[in-house]
C-alpha positions in Angstrom: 0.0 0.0 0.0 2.9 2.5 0.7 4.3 1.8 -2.6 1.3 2.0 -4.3 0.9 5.6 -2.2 4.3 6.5 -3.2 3.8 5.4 -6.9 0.6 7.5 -7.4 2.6 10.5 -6.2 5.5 10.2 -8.3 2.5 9.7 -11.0 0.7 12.8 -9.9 3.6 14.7 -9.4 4.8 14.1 -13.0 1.5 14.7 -14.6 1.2 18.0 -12.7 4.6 19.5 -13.7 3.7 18.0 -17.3 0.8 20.4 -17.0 2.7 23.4 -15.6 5.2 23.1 -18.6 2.2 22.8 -20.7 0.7 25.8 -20.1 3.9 27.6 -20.4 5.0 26.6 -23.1 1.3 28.2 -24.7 1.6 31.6 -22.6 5.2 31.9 -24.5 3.5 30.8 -27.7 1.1 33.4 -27.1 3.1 35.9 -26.2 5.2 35.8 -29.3 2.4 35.9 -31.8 1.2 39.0 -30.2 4.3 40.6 -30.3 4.9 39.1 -34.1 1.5 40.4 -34.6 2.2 43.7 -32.9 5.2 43.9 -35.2 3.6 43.1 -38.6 1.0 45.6 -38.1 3.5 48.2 -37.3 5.2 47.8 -40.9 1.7 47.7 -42.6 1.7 51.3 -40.6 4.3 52.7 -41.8 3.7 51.3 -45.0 0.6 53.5 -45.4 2.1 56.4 -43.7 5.2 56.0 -46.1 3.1 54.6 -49.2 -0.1 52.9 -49.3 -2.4 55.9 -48.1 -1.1 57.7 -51.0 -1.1 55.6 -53.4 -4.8 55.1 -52.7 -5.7 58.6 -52.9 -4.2 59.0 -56.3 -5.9 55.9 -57.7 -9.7 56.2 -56.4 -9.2 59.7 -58.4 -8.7 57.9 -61.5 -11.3 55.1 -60.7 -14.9 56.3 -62.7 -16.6 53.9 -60.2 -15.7 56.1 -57.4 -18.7 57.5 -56.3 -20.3 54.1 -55.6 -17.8 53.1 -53.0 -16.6 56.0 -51.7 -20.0 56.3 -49.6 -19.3 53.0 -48.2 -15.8 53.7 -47.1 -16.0 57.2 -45.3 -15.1 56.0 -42.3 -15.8 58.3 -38.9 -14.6 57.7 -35.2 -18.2 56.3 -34.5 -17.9 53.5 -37.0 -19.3 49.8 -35.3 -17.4 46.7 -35.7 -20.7 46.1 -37.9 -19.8 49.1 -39.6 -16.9 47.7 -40.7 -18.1 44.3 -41.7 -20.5 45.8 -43.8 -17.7 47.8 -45.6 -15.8 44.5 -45.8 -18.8 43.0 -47.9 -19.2 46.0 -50.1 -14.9 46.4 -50.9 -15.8 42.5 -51.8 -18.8 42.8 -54.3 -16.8 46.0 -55.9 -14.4 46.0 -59.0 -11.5 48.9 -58.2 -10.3 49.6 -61.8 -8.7 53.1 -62.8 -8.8 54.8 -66.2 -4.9 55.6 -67.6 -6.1 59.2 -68.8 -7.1 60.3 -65.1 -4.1 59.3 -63.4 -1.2 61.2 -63.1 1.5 59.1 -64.6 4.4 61.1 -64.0 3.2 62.0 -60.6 2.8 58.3 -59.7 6.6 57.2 -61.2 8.0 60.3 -59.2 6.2 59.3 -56.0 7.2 55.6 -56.3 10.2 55.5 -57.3 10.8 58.3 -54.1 9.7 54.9 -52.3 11.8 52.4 -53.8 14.2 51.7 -51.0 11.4 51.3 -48.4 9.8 49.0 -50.7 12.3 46.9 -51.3 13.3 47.0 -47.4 10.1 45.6 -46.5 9.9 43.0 -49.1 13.0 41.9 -47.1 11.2 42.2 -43.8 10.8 38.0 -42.9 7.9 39.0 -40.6 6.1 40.3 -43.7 6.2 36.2 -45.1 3.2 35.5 -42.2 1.1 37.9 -44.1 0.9 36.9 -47.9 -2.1 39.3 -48.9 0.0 42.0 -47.9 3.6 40.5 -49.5 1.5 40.4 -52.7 0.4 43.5 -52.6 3.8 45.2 -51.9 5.5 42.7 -55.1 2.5 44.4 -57.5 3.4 47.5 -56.2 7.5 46.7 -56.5 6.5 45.8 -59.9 4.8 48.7 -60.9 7.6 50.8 -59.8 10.0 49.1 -62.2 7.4 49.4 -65.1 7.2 52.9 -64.8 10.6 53.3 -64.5 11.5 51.5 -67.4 10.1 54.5 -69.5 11.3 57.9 -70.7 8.0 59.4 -71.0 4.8 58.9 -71.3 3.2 60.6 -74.2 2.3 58.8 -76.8 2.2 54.9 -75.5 0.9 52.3 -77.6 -2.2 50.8 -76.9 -1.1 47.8 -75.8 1.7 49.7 -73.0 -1.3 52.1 -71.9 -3.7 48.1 -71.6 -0.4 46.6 -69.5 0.3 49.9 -67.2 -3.3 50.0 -66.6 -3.2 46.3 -65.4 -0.7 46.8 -63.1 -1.9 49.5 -61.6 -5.2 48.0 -61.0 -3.7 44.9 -59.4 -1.9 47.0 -56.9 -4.6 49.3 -56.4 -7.5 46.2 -55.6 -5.1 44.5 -53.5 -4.6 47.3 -51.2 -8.3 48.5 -50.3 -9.2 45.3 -48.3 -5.5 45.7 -46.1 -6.4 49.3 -45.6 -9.8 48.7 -44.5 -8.4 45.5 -42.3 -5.7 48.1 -40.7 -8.4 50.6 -40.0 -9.7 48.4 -37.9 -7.1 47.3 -36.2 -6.1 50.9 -35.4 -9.9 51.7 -34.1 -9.6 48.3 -31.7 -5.6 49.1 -30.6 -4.5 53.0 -31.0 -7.7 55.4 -31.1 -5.1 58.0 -31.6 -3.4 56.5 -34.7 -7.3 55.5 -36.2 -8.5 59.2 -35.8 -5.1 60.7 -37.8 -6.6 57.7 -40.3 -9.6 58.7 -40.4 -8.8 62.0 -41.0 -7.2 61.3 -44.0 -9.1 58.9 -45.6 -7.7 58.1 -49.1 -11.7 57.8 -50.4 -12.4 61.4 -48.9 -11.7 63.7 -51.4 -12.3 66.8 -48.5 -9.9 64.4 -46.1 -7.9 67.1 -43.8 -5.7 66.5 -41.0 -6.4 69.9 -40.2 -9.2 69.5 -36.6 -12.1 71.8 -36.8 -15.2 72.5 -34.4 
């Protein structure tokens, strides 16, 4: 009976330390995917600061289909998480295409290729590889820089340049809406302060001022 007493100890003993180390082992696990978490959202960040809010604005300009989203995307301080899921849908059910003739060409090389060693810094970011919406987006946009670059000038293009600028464009430019809608809300649940600079200017708000008024 002692042995059997001292057995189920040893036994009990074992299975609670097996536990312990368990649950440690999760709390660490945890712990790092909020911080890897915490880390990837703070590129995307300074990818829109840097980049992506821009590159929006001059875009939705170009798009002809821009007043039948842009009503679904001014977002306020006062927006729901229902507010957002309902924006979600509507990004999903939309086609985000630009006309060549609205867009400023020139403008949009210039601004890029301004950009190129952040770009390329962050497609060397490893914790970017955990989110491959975003890597995709950020090789369209990579891309796009180098197509642009490529020419002289662009007066004149053939039809079939003007058809393949236009496609590039359009793939970095409907890749990007759904991130930026995604980080909005992820600023609105985490840093009210960085969501209400984001709101503010809103690449889909063609009055968007950082400027505060009563």
């Amino acid at each position: 009976g002692k042995m059997l007493a001292v057995l189920l100890i040893l036994m009990g003993t074992g299975t609670f330390l097996g536990v312990i180390a368990n649950a440690t082992e999760i709390m660490l696990s945890r712990h790092e995917s909020q911080a890897r978490h915490r880390k990837l959202h703070l590129i995307i960040g300074v990818y829109f600061s840097e980049v992506g809010t821009r590159f929006l604005s001059l875009c939705a300009q170009a798009d002809p289909q821009r007043d039948q989203f842009c009503s679904g995307l001014a977002i306020t301080t006062n927006w729901s998480n229902q507010h957002f899921a309902q924006a979600m849908k509507k990004v999903h059910d939309c086609t985000f295409q630009v006309e060549l003739e609205h867009i400023d060409l020139p403008e949009l090389q210039g601004f890029l290729a301004a950009q190129r060693r952040a770009l390329v810094d962050m497609l060397e970011n490893p914790i970017l590889l955990e989110h491959e919406n975003f890597t995709e987006h950020l090789q369209a946009v990579f891309h796009l820089n180098e197509e642009l670059g490529f020419r002289p000038g662009f007066d004149n293009l053939p039809a079939p340049d003007r058809k393949h600028l236009t496609g590039d464009i359009n793939r970095a430019y409907g890749s990007l809406v759904g991130q930026w809608l995604s980080y909005m809300l992820y600023l609105k649940q985490h840093y009210p302060y960085l969501y209400s600079l984001s709101v503010r200017t809103n690449p889909f708000n063609p009055e968007a001022s950082a400027t505060l008024y009563e």
